[in-house]
N, C-alpha and C positions, 0 to 999 in steps of 0.2 A: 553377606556377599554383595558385591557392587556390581552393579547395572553397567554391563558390557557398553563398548561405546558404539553406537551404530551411525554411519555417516546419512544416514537417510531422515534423522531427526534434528538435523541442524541446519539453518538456514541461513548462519553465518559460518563461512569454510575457516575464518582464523578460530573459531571458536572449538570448532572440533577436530582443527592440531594441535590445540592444546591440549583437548582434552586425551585425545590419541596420544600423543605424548607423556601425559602426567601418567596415563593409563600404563605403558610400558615399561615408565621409570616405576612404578611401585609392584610391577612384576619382576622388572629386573633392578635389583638397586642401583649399577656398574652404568644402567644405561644412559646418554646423554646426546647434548646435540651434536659432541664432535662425532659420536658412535652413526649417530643419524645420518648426519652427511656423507661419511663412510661408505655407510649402504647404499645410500641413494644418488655417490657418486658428487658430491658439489663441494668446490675445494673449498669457501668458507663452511669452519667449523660453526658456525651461529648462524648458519644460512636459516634455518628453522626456527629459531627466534625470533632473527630479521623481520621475518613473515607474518608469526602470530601478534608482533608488536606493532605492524603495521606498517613499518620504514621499509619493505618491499613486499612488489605485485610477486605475484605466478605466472610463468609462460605457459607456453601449450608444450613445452619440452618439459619445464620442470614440473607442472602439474603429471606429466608423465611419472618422473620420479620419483616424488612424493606416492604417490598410488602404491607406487611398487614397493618402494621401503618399508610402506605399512601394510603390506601385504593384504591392498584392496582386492574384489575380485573383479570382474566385468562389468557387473553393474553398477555396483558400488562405484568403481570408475568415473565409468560414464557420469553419474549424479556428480560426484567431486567434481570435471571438470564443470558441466555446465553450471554448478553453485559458485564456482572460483569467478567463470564469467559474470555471470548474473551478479555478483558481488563487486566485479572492479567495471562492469560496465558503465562511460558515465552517459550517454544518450537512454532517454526512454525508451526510444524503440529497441535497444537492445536489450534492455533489461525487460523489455513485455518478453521477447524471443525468448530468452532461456528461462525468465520465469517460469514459461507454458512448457519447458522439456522438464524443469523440477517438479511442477504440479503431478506431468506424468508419471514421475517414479515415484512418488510422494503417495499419488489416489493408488497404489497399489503397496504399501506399508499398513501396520498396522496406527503411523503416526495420525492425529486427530488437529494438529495445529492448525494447518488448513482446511478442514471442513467446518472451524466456526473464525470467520477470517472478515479482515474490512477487503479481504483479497475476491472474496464472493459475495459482499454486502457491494461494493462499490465495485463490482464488473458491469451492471447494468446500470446507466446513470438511473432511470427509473425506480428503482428498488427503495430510495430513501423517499420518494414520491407516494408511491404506492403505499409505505407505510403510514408515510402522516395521513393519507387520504381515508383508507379504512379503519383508522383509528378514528379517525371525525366526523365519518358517515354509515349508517347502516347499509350496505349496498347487497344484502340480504342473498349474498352467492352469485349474483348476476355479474361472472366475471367478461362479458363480452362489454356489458355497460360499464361497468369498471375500466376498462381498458379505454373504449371510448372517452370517459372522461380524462382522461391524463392529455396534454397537450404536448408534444405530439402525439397523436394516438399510438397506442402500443395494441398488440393483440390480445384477443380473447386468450391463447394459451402462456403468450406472453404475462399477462395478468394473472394465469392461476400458477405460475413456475416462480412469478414472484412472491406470492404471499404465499406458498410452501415454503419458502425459501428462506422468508421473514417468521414463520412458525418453526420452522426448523432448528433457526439461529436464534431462536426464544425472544425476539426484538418482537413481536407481536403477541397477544395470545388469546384465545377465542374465552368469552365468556359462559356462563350459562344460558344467556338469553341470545346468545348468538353472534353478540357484535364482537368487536376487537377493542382490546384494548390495549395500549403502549409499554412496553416493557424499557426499564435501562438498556444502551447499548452496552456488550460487555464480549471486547473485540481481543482476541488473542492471538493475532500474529505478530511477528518480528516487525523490529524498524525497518528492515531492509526491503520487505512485502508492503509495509504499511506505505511505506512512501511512493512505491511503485502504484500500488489501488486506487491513494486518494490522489496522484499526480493524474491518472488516468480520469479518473471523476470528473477533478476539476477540467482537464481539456475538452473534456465532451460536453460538461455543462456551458463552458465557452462558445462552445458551436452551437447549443440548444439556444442561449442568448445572443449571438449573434441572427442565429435562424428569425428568432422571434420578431428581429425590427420588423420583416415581412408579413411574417403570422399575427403577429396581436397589432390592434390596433394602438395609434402612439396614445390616447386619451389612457389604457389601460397597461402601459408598461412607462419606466423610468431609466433611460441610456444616455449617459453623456460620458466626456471625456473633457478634460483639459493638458496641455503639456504647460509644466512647471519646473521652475529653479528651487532649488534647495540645499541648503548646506548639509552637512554629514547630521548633524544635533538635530537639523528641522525633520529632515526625514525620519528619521527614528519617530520623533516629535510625532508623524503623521501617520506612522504605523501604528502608534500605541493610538491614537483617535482613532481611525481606522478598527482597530479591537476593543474600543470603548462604546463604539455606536454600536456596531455584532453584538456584543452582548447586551445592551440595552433594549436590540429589536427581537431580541431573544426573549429578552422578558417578556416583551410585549404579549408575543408569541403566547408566552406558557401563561398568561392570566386572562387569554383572550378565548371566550368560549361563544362567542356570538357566530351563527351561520356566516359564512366566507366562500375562502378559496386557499388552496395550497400554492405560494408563491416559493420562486427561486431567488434567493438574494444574492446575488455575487457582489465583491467589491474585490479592485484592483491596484496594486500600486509597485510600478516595477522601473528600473531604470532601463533610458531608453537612449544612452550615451555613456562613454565610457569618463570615469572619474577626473575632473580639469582642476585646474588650483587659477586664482584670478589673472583673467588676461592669457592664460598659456593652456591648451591641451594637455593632458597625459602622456611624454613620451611612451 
């Protein structure tokens, strides 16, 4: 017998009219999309297609519709529209908003997808700090000195909600003798979450670097900037560098066991003018 389809376990809404749909046509075999739109009132017969294929959004009227056709209930409801937003939102801040109304109907499912998520690994920029630091130091439970050390300071409770947090999500894990050691990350939400966590990361860790011109001394940090011209070919060109040095300083990273410090590396390369062809603007 097949696994009913529950709207509370999808995190993409064209995904789970589909499957809503395949679900009812192999209940009813007559059923179809013109039957659909019938019900739910929408004079094209492939309006439901339209949708799961991607070639049209949902309103706030016909996300009504839909509901009803599929004889969602209240709650259920409620989740589909704010997943339909959360899905064609394009600003972050929108999509943090209804993220955090799906999370709530979500922590109260039996679903597990978000409770091991880069959705709660990268809510706190500190969390991926935190990790490498108690992996590389004995810091023998002293989470108020732990906290202290992280630049900016974070809290003593702050410091023990993170490496719960990081033992929780198996990215860390206590040894015999007490210390930590590094586990694979082994991250299981949707692209649509994913993009939303590490968007948010990265902006925070932007503020924590720009914070820093102030806070560290310039002898101990590395900031510049140039603006540059580049053709379509060069750019690319400079992205693939750009992920050639990342991984190179990555190695460095993993074959380096000598006492240190936990660094943030950012690098940046975005346009900062709209696309011109020689001599003339972009109408």
């Amino acid at each position: 017998m097949e696994k009913k389809v529950q709207v509370f376990e999808y995190m993409e809404y064209r995904e789970f009219l589909r499957d809503m749909f395949n679900e009812r046509k192999r209940m009813h075999s007559i059923y179809s999309y013109r039957l659909f739109s019938l019900k739910a009132g929408f004079k094209s017969p492939n309006f439901l297609k339209l949708v799961i294929d991607g070639d049209r959004n949902l309103t706030k009227e016909s996300i009504f519709r839909v509901a009803k056709a599929f004889s969602l209930n209240k709650k259920e409801s409620e989740y589909f529209e704010n997943l339909v937003f959360f899905n064609q939102s394009r600003t972050l801040e929108e999509k943090n908003i209804y993220l955090s109304r799906v999370v709530k109907y979500r922590s109260k499912t039996d679903s597990r997808i978000l409770d091991e998520s880069e959705y709660e690994y990268y809510s706190k920029w500190y969390n991926p700090v935190v990790r490498e630091l108690v992996t590389a130091v004995d810091f023998k439970g002293d989470y108020r000195r732990l906290g202290a050390s992280v630049i900016p300071a974070i809290s003593e409770q702050d410091a023990v909600r993170s490496v719960e947090l990081l033992e929780r999500l198996k990215f860390i894990e206590r040894q015999s003798d007490g210390r930590y050691r590094m586990n694979e990350l082994s991250l299981t939400t949707g692209l649509q979450v994913r993009s939303v966590a590490v968007a948010n990361y990265h902006k925070e860790m932007m503020r924590i670097a720009s914070e820093s011109i102030e806070r560290i001394p310039k002898s101990e940090r590395d900031i510049s900037s140039v603006t540059i011209k580049l053709s379509d070919e060069n750019y690319r060109t400079a992205i693939e560098k750009i992920q050639l040095m990342r991984k190179e300083i990555l190695e460095l990273s993993e074959i380096d066991d000598k006492p240190g410090i936990i660094a943030q590396f950012n690098l940046q390369i975005f346009p900062v003018t709209a696309r011109f062809s020689t001599g003339a603007l972009k109408k």
